[in-house]
C-alpha positions in Angstrom: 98.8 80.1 147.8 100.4 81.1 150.9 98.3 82.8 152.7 100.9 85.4 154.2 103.1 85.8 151.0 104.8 89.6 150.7 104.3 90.3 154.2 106.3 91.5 157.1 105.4 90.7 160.7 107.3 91.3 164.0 106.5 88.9 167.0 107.5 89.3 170.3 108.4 86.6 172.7 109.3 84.6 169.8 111.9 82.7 170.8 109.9 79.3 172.2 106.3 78.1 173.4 103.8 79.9 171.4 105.8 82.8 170.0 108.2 80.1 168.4 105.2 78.1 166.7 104.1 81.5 165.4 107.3 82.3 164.3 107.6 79.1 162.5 104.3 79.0 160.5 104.5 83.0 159.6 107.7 82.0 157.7 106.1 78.6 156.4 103.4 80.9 155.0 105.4 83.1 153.3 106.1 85.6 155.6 109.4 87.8 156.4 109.1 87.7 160.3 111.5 89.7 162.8 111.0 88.0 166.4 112.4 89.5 169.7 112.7 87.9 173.2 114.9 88.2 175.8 116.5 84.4 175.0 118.9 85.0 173.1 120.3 81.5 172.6 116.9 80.2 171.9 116.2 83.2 169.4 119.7 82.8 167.7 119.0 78.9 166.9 115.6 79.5 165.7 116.6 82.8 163.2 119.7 79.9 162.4 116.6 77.0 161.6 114.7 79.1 159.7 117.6 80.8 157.3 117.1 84.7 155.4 113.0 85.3 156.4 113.9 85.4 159.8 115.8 87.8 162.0 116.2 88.0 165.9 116.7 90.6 167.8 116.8 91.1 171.5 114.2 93.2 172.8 113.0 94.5 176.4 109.3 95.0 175.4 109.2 97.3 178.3 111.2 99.4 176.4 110.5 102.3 174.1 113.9 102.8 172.7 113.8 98.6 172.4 110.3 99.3 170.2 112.2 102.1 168.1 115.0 99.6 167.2 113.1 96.8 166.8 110.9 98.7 164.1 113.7 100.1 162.5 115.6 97.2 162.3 112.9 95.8 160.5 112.2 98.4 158.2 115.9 98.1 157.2 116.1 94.3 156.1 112.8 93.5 154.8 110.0 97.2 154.5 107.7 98.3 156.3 105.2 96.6 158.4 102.1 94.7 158.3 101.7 92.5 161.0 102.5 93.1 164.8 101.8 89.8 167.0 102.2 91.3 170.3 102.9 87.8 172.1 105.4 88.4 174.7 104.1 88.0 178.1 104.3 86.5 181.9 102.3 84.5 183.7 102.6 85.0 188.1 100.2 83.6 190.4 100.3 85.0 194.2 97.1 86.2 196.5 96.9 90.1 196.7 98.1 90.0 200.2 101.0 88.5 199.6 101.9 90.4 196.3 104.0 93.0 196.3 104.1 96.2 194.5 107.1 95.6 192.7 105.5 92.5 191.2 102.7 93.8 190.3 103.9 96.4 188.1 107.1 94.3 187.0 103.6 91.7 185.2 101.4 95.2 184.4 104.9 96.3 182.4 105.3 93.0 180.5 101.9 92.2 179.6 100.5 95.6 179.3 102.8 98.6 178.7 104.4 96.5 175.8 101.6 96.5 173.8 100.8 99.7 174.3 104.5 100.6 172.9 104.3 98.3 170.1 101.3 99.5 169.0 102.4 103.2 169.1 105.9 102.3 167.4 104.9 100.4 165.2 102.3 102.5 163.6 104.1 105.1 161.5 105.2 101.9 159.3 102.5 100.5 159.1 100.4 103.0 157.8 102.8 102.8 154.7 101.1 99.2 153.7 97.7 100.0 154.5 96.6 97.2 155.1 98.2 96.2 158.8 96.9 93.8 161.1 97.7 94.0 165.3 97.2 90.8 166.9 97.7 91.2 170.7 97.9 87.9 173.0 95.5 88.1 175.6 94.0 85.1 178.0 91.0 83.7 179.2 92.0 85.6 182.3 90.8 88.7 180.3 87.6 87.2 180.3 87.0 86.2 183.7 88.8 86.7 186.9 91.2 84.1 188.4 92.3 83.3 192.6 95.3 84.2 192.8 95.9 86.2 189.5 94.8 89.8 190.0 98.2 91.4 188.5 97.8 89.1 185.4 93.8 89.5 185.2 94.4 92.5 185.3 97.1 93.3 182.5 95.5 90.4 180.3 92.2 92.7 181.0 93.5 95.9 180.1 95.1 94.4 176.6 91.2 93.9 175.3 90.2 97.4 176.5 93.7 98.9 174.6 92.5 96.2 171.5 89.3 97.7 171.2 90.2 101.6 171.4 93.2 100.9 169.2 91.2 99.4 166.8 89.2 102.1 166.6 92.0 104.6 165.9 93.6 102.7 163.7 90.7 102.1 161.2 91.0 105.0 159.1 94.7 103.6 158.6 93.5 100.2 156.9 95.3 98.7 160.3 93.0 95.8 162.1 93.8 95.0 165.9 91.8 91.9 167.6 92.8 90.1 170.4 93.7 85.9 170.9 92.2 84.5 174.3 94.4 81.5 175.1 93.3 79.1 177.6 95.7 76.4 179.0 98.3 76.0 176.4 101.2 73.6 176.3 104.0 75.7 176.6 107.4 75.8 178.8 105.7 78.4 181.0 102.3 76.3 181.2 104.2 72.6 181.4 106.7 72.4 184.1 107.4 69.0 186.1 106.9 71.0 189.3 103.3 71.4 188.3 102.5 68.3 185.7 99.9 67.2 187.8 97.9 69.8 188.7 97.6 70.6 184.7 96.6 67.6 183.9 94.3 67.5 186.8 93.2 71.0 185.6 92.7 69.4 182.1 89.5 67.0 183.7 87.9 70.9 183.7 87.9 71.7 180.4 84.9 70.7 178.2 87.6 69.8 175.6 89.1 67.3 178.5 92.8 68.5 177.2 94.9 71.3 177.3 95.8 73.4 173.6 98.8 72.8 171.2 100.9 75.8 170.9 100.1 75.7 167.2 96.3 75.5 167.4 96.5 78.9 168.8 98.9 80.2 166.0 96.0 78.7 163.6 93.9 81.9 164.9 96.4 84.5 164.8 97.4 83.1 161.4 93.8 84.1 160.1 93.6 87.2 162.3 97.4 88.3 160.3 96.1 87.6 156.9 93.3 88.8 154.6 91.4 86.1 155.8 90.2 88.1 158.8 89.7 91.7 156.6 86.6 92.6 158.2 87.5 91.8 161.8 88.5 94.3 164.0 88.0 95.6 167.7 87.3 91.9 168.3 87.8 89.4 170.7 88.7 85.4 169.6 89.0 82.8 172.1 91.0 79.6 171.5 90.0 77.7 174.7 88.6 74.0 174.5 85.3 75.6 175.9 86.4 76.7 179.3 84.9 80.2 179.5 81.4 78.5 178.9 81.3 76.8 182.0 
């Protein structure tokens, strides 16, 4: 049986990398997924792959009026919600004394006011199912701190304090929120030529001596969406080839 059959998710950043693989098995599992990113020809030729279970929309997940549409939107062509995947993010690297301000909130907006707006739109539907589950993308770098990532250590930080306080709120609703702690992950933003050799010599690290398929971390937020997961909540799952032991 597929193990999301009847449900509705919305996934942000959904357009490639690991928002795309998500995307992908969601619909493969039975689910009616809305996605959002701000690529729009990517998003248009996925929705186009994947035929009538899937709709794009563009979305600014800094954006409350974006949020308001997006659940609406969603409401309109398939119910109300279960499932949120809060995926969208960026990754930016510079030491603090370099960083400027503007760059620091520009990653604290994208990685951590969005969740907090999906969360809070997309509540009123899904206290309609019930049964709701919040999956919000984290990293490892909400685990441990980073050189030279203090504005993303900090937002990927501040998505597992939000995870655990909205979980707790939430509970009364029949709505579960956990978070995913990626570690290196083969995606665009990860695999560049300009960097292929310090990832793979980053790799050598790992306990796992290899860096994640995008679709081994959608095999965790695929059990955190379903029933599979219906006594975990407030909780942290970390997807990582071992690197946060060391």
């Amino acid at each position: 049986m597929s193990k999301l059959a009847g449900k509705i998710a919305i996934i942000t950043g959904g357009a490639r990398g690991m928002g795309a693989s998500h995307v992908r098995r969601f619909v493969k599992e039975g689910a009616k997924v809305v996605f959002t990113d701000i690529l729009v020809e990517e998003g248009e030729a996925l929705a186009k792959e994947l035929g009538e279970k899937a709709k794009f929309i563009r979305q600014d997940v800094t954006k409350a009026k974006d949020w308001d549409q997006v659940v609406a939107e969603t409401e309109k062509a398939f119910g109300p919600v279960n499932i949120l995947v809060n995926n969208a993010g960026i990754a930016f690297h510079k030491m603090i004394e370099q960083m400027t301000e503007e760059e620091y909130r520009k990653v604290i907006d994208i990685n951590q006011v969005s969740v907090f707006l999906g969360m809070k739109a997309v509540l009123p539907s899904m206290r309609k199912t019930e049964n709701g589950s919040i999956v919000n993308i984290s990293s490892i770098n909400g685990l441990k701190g980073s050189v030279a990532a203090v504005a993303y250590s900090a937002s990927k930080f501040a998505v597992r304090g939000m995870n655990k306080a909205a979980a707790l709120e939430f509970a009364p609703y029949g709505i579960r929120v956990n978070s995913v702690h990626p570690g290196a992950i083969e995606t665009p933003m990860i695999v560049q030529e300009d960097n292929k050799e310090m990832v793979e010599e980053f790799a050598k690290s790992i306990p796992m001596k290899r860096i994640a398929k995008p679709e081994e971390v959608t095999n965790m937020v695929l059990f955190l969406a379903s029933d599979d997961s219906s006594y975990c909540t407030g909780s942290e799952f970390v997807v990582d080839g071992g690197s946060t032991t060391l």
